[in-house]
C-alpha positions, 0 to 999 in steps of 0.5 A: 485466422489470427489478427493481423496487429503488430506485435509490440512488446510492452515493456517499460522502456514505451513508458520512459520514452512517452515522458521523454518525449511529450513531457520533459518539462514536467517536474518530480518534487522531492521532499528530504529529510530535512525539509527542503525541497528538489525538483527535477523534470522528466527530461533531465530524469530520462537522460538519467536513467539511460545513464545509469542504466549503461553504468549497471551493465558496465558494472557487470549487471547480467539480465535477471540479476536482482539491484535492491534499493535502499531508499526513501522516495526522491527522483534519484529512486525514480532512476532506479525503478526504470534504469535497473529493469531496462538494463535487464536488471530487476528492480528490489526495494528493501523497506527500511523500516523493517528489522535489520535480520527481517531485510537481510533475510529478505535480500538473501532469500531474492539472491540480490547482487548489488545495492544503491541505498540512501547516505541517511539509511546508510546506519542501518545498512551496516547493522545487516551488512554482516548478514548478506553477500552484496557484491557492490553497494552505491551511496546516493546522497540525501542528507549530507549523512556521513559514510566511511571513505572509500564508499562508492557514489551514486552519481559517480556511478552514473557519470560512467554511463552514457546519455545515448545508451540504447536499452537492449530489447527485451521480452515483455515477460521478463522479470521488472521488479520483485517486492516481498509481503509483509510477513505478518503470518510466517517468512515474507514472500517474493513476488516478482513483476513482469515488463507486461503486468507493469505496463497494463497495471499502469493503464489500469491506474490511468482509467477514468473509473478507477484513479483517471491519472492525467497529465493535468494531474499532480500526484503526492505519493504517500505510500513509499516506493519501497511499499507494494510497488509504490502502488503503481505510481511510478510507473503510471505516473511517468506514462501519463505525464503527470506531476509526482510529488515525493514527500520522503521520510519524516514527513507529518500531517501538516507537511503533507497539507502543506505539499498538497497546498504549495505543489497543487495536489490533484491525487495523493495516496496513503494508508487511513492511518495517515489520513486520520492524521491530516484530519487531526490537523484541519480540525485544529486549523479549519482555514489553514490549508486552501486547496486548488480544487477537489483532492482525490485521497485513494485509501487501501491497506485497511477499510477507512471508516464513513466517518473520515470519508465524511469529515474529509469530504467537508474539507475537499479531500475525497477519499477512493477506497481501493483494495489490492495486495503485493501480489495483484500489484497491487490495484485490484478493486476500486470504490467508485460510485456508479451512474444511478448512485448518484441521485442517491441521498449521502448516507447510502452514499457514504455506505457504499463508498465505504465498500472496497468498490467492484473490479478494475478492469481485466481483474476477475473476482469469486467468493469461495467456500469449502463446499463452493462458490459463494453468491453475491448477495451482500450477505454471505461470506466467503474468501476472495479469491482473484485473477487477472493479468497483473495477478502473481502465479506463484511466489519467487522461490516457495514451493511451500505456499503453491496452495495459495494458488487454486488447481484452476489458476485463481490466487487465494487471498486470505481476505474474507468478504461479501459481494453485493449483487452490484459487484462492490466488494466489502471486507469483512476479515481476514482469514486469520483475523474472524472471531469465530465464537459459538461457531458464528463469525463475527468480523472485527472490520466491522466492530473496528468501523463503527467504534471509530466513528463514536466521538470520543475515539481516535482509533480502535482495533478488535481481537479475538480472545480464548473463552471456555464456552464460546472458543472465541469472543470480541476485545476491543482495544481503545485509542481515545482522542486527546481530551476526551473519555469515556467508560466500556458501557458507553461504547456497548450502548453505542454499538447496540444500534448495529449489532446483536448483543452476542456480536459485542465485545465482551471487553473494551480495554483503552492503550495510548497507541495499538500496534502497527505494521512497518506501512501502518496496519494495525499488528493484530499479532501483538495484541493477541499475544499481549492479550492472550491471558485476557479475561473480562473483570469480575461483575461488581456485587456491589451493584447488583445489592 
């Protein structure tokens, strides 16, 4: 007997009617290049989307059809991200901060037909436009930048669509929005959403134990939409009916304090690299910034260190770590602190949070091994591997990488981890990333973690380094804080209370900044080809007379 419910696709035009209707009055903030701020409101940006999606159909869209955004986040992208998908389009965000050859290879690979990109990024649009076959491309003006005559507009675009425009149905399993992985080992990958893994991705976000988005909430979306989905936030967002700040390109430490001051942030997300930078800030200027309540920081891409937790804390910026990637879309655990923890004193506390936290709901999780499933004993590692309804099946067009995939349907996500009998995550590596010396792991996270929360360290990163005896060992590579010093003994002793001496780095080398990814991961990449020849300087006899 089958249930007697009503068969409802779930798709987004559900989410862009729910804010049409219950909350056009709320505002989406648009911080540009220069400084100023726009502010639009839900309604005006609906009767948008219908437009513009009218116009892409009348431009000749057909359904599958890639749009590439080139784009900073502002209201007008917001546009794209429902108008494309609704008009049977799918929704490509190009990250400008990559390579020119990297975005044209990108655009290549996901067969993009047309293009709306920024007047501002227009530059580096014709630095690959020779590398790719776009048929039409739209400037949306931000800047006031100058583009050659004869460019088609944006809003000339949309003015040829109508406000009344009914969106064709649609399957819940058609295509919405296609983003590739970073790239950091080999080509980029595409992955490719669904209207349906969008829709429950965004009540996913909205859940009380994950991020608990509301109406009463205003959200500062740090992580640019062109970065893994914009984590979500567009469309949770709009479903909820909450406010969306969008602070663009440009935009520094004390401007982002300054938006979660004037706009009365509630949420803000962004990579730890970013909150290392706020932090920086409010340590220069304690009473600088006067928030309207508790902030809720959420942090992914890398594990933020219990010192941030901690210091942010003290300013009413309490950080939710979560961990996911491009291909889980990306929300797949999140760190909160569970009924009984509560009572607990601030160090186990700290402890936990400092975890990647259990599974959001709907997500399934393991640990693997060649020889099987690894316990959750919080002890012994495994890779991770996951699943779940807004989890990808495979990459767009890359027969070469189906072994990411296991033969029973799990994605394998190269990320090494334990798992405590309370379900809560906690990276140790990745795959590629473990130092693997004398046959033992060591996990770099962890070196990293504990080097950053010594006082005179801004930020650090750990490789592994060939060694003749032992096939690898640890080098820690150094950013002080402004001012400050210190010398490789110091950090050995530092790191004695919590490691075996065969776990510390053999070498401790101090840079001016460390490599980083275009959305802020440290580049370990860079570093072991800079450092490949390492070898740790020869002891002083001197000392030992």
């Amino acid at each position: 007997m089958r249930g007697l419910m009503m068969d409802v696709p779930l798709t987004l035009a559900s989410l862009l009617e729910r804010a049409r209707r219950y909350f056009p009055q709320v505002e989406v903030v648009s911080r540009r290049p220069d400084g100023t701020i726009s502010r639009a409101k839900y309604g005006a940006i609906c009767r948008r989307v219908h437009r513009l999606a009218d116009a892409l159909q009348q431009a000749g869209l057909a359904r599958g059809d890639r749009v590439a955004t080139l784009m900073w986040s502002h209201a007008a992208h917001l546009e794209a991200y429902f108008a494309i998908p609704l008009s049977g389009g799918i929704v490509h965000p190009l990250n400008p901060r990559l390579h020119p050859s990297e975005i044209a290879y990108i655009a290549r690979h996901a067969g993009d037909r047309f293009l709306l990109v920024d007047d501002v990024l227009w530059p580096l649009y014709e630095r690959f436009s020779n590398q790719v076959s776009l048929e039409r491309v739209w400037v949306h003006s931000l800047g006031g930048a100058p583009v050659p005559a004869g460019i088609e507009r944006y809003e000339s675009l949309l003015s040829s669509g109508a406000e009344d425009f009914v969106f064709s149905p649609l399957d819940e399993n058609d295509a919405a929005g296609m983003f590739f992985t970073s790239g950091t080992t080999g080509r980029p990958k595409g992955v490719v959403y669904s209207h349906r893994s969008q829709v429950l991705h965004s009540m996913a976000l909205c859940m009380a134990d994950t991020l608990a988005i509301s109406h009463s909430d205003a959200v500062l979306l740090v992580a640019p939409m062109y970065h893994v989905n914009g984590w979500g936030f567009p469309y949770s967002c709009v479903m909820a009916g909450a406010k969306l700040v969008l602070p663009g390109a440009g935009c520094g430490p004390e401007d982002l304090l300054d938006l979660i001051e004037g706009e009365g942030v509630t949420i803000a997300c962004a990579v730890p690299t970013v909150w290392f930078g706020a932090l920086e800030a409010l340590r220069k200027n304690p009473g600088g910034w006067k928030f309207r309540g508790p902030v809720r920081l959420l942090v992914g891409g890398a594990a933020p260190p219990a010192s941030l937790i901690r210091e942010l804390d003290r300013f009413g910026l309490r950080i939710l770590h979560a961990w996911g990637m491009t291909e889980t879309s990306p929300l797949a655990t999140m760190g909160r602190l569970k009924v009984h923890m509560q009572p607990w004193n601030d160090e186990r506390k700290y402890e936990v949070r400092s975890k990647q936290g259990f599974a959001a709901p709907l997500i399934d999780l393991r640990l693997m091994r060649p020889e099987g499933e690894v316990p959750w004993d919080g002890a012994t590692p495994g890779e991770l591997e996951v699943r779940g309804p807004w989890v990808a099946s495979s990459y767009y067009n890359a027969p070469e990488a189906a072994t990411r995939w296991t033969d029973d349907g799990w994605f394998r996500t190269g990320d090494v981890a334990t798992i405590d009998p309370e379900g809560y995550v906690k990276l140790v590596d990745r795959t590629k990333d473990l130092i693997k010396s004398g046959g033992e792991w060591i996990s770099s996270v962890d070196l990293e973690n504990a080097l950053m929360e010594h006082p005179a360290v801004r930020e650090a990163a750990v490789i592994a380094v060939p060694h003749p005896k032992w096939q690898e060992r640890p080098l820690a590579v150094v950013v002080l804080r402004e001012g400050a010093s210190a010398d490789p003994e110091q950090f050995r002793v530092f790191l004695a209370d919590r490691f075996a001496e065969w776990q510390i780095p053999d070498g401790f080398v101090f840079a001016k900044e460390i490599p980083r990814t275009s959305v802020g991961k440290f580049l370990k990449s860079a570093l072991r080809e800079q450092y490949r020849d390492w070898s740790p300087p020869a002891p002083d006899m001197r000392k030992k007379r």
